[in-house]
N, C-alpha and C positions, 0 to 999 in steps of 0.2 A: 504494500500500500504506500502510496504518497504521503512523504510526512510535511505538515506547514507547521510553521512557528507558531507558539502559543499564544502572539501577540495579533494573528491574523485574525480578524472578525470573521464569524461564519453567520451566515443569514438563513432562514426558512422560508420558503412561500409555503404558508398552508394549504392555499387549494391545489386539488389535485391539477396536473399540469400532462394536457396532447403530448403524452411522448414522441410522436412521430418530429417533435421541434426538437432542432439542434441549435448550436449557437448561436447561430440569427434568430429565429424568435426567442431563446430565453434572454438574449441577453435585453431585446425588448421588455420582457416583463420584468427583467431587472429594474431598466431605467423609468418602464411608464408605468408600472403597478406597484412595484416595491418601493419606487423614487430613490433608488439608490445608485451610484456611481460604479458603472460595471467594468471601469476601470482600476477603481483602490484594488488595493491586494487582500483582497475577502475571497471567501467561500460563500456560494448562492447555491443552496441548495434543496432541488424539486423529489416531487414523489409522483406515483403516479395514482391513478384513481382504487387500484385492489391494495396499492399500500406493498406489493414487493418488488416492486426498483427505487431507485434515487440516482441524481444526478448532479455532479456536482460542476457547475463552472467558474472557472477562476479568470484572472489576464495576468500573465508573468512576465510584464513588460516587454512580450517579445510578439505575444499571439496569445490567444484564448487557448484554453483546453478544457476538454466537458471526460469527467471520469464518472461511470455509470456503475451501478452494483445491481444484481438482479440476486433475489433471494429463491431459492429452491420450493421450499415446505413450509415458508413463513411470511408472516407481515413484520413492516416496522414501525414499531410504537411512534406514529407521527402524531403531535399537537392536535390536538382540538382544537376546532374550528369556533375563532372568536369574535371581536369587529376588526382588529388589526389581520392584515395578509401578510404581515412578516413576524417572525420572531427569530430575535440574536439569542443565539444560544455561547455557551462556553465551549472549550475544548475538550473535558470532562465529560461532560452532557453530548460532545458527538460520538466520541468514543462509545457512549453510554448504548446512543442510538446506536450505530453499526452493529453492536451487539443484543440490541434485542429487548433492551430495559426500558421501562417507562420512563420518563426522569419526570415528566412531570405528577407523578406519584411519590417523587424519594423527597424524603425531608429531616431537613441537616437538623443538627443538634442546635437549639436555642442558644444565639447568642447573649454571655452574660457580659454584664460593665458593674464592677462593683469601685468604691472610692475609698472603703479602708479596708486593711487585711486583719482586724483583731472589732 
């Protein structure tokens, strides 16, 4: 697998997305539905309507590349559908996805702020 830096934003289009588009139309619903610059060095990444592919397009300052994953015997735990059409996820949370986990089910341990120790 293709490794990006931890510093790369990766992006979601919720709805499902015509696979039959390659990088001329996503990179359209990058810039005219998502409103994002399909240029930055981000991850945009689609799913399809059964939930087992994704796709991912980037631009490495040289040319676009679109990396596809098709799953065999499974779906993948994509976002619920909400009024936003994108959601930034973390690098943790894609990892999460690729492998099959909900993230948006997992919940961290409550942060504490305390002001004395005694």
């Amino acid at each position: 697998m293709i490794e990006w830096t931890h510093s790369t934003p990766i992006y979601l289009h919720r709805n499902p997305v015509d696979f039959r588009k390659a990088i001329n139309g996503l990179s359209v619903i990058v810039s005219d539905i998502m409103e994002l610059d399909v240029y930055q060095p981000a991850l945009f990444v689609f799913c399809n309507r059964r939930r087992d592919q994704i796709k991912v397009l980037y631009w490495d300052y040289t040319g676009f590349a679109l990396w596809q994953k098709r799953l065999e015997k499974d779906k993948f735990k994509w976002p619920k559908k909400k009024s936003l059409d994108t959601v930034s996820i973390t690098h943790e949370q894609w990892s999460w996805l690729l492998r099959g986990v909900d993230f948006e089910k997992i919940q961290p341990h409550q942060t504490l702020k305390y002001s004395h120790v005694a």
